[in-house]
C-alpha positions as semicolon CSV with decimal commas, in nm:
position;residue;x (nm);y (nm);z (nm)
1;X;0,000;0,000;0,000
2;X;0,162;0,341;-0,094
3;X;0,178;0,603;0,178
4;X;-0,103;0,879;0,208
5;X;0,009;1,222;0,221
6;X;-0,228;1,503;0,321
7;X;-0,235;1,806;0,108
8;X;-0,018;2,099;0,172
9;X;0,244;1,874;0,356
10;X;0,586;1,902;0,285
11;X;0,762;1,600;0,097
12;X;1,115;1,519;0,039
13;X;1,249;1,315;-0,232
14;X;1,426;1,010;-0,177
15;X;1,504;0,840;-0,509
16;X;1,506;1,008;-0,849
17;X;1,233;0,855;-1,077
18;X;1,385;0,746;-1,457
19;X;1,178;1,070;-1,562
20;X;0,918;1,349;-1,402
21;X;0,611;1,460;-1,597
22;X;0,479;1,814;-1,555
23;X;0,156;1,826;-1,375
24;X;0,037;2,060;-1,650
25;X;-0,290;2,070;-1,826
26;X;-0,101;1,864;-2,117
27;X;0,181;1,656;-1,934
28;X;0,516;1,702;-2,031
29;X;0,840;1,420;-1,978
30;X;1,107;1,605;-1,804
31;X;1,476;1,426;-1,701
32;X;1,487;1,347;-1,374
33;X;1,759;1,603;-1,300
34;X;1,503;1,914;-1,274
35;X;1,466;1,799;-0,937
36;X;1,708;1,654;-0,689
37;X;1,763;1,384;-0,410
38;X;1,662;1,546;-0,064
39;X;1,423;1,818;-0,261
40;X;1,125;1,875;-0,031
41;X;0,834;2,006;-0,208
42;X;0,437;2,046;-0,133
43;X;0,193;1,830;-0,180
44;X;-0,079;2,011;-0,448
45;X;-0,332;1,645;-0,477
46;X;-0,375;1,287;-0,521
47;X;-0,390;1,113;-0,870
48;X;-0,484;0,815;-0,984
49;X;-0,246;0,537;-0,978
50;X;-0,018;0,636;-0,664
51;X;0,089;0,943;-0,798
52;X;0,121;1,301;-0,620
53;X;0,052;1,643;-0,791
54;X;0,417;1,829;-0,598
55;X;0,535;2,157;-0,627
56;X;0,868;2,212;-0,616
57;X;1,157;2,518;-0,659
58;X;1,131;2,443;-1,047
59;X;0,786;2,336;-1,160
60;X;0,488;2,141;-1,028
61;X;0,532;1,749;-1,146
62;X;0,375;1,446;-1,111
63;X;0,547;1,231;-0,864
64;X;0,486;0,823;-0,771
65;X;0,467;0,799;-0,403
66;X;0,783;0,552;-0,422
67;X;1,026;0,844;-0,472
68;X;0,892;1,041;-0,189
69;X;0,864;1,052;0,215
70;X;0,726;1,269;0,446
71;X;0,935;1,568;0,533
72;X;0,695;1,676;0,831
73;X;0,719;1,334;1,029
74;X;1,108;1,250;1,024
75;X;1,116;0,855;1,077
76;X;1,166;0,743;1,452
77;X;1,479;0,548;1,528
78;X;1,467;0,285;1,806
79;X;1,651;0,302;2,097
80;X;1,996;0,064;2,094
81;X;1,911;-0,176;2,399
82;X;2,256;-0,256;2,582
């Protein structure tokens, strides 16, 4: 199950995709380089098929939820028993 995100949350990304596409009335293919590893962004809206309208420094773009965490929540580490 891919993770939910609400809207207007911040994201950060965690693995570049092989390509972005432009959340754009007509969808463009952008290289993956317009955006970077650790980029947070907002989240604009859901889309069908796991994917998350972002905004980002350069451009709004379609992103699958694989390639993204939540940057609001960071991840709790366990405490090292002795």
């Amino acid at each position: 199950m891919s993770p939910e995100f609400p809207v207007n949350s911040k994201v950060r990304v965690v693995t570049l995709p092989p390509y972005v596409k432009t959340a754009d009335p007509m969808p463009m293919l952008r290289p993956p380089d317009v955006i970077s590893i650790g980029e947070e962004g907002i989240v604009i809206d859901r889309r069908p098929g796991g994917y998350w309208g972002v905004r980002f420094s350069r451009g709004t773009f379609l992103i699958d939820s694989q390639y993204i965490e939540s940057a609001e929540n960071p991840p709790v580490s366990k405490p090292v028993s002795e």
